[in-house]
C-alpha positions in Angstrom: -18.5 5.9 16.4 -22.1 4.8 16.7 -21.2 1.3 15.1 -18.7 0.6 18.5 -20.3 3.0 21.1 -22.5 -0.3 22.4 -19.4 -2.4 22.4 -17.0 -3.5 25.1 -13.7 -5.6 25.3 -12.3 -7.4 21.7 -16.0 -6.8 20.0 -14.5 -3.1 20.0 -11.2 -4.0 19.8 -11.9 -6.0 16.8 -14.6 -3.2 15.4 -12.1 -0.3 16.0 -9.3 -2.0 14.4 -10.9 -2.9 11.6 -12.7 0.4 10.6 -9.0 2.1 11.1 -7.1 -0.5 9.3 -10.0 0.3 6.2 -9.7 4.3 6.7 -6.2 3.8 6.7 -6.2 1.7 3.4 -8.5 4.5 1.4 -5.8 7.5 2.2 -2.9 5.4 1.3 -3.3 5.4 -2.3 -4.4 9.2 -1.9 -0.9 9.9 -0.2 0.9 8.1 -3.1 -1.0 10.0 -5.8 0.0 13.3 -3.9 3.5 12.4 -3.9 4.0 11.3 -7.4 2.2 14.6 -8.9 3.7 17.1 -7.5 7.1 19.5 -8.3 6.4 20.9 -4.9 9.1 20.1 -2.9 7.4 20.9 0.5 4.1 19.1 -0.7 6.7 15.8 -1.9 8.0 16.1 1.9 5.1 16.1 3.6 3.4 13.6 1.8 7.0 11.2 2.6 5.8 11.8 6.0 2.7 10.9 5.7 3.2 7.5 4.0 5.7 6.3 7.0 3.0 7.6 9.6 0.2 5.5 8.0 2.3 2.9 6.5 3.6 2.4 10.2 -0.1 2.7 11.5 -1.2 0.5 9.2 1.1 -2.7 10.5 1.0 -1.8 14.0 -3.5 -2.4 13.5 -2.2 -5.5 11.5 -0.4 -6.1 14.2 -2.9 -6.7 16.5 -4.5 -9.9 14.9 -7.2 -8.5 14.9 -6.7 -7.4 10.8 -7.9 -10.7 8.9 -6.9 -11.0 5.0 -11.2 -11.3 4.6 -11.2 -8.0 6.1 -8.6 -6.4 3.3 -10.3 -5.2 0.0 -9.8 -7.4 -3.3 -6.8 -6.3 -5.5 -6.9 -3.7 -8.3 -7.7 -5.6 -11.4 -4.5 -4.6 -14.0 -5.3 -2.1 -16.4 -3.3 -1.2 -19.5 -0.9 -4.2 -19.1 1.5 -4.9 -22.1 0.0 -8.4 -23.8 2.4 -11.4 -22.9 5.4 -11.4 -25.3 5.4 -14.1 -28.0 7.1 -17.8 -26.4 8.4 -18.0 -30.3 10.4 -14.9 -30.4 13.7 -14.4 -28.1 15.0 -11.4 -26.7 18.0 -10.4 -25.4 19.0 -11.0 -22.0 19.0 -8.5 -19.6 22.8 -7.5 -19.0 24.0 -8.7 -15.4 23.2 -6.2 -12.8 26.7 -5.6 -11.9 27.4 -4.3 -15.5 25.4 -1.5 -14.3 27.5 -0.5 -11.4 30.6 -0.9 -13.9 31.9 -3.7 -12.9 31.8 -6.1 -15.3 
């Protein structure tokens, strides 16, 4: 609050959004986590909930334009990835979708 007390018009505009758009981007892995650890049904609901409430939040401040891509933290690097498969050795296609839903 003390960062955008002394600011007026789109400085705090622009401040506000910002610092919600980053609050908002630290709980969203938090809510996701909740949600995939739990057998408790009432915990699994309410952390649904949650992700459309800050999900939503989170486009509506992207909204704005006042959300630049500079602004947005750099992406996880990937951990524990299987190595490349080998360009000599084929594999068997993946059967057509459809073949799935039984038909065909």
């Amino acid at each position: 609050m003390s960062e955008i007390t002394g600011k007026s018009g789109n400085d705090y505009d622009r401040t506000a959004v910002a610092r919600l758009r980053m609050a908002h981007g630290q709980i969203y892995p938090a809510i996701a986590a909740v949600r995939g650890s739990t057998r408790n049904t009432l915990v699994r609901n309410f952390s649904e909930q949650c992700e459309t409430f800050v999900r939503t939040h989170m486009r509506l401040l992207e909204g704005t334009g006042f959300v630049t891509g500079d602004m947005l933290p750099d992406p996880p690097q990937a951990t524990g990835a299987p190595p490349p498969g080998d360009p000599g050795h084929s594999h068997a296609p993946a059967p057509a979708a459809t073949s799935l839903l039984g038909g065909g």
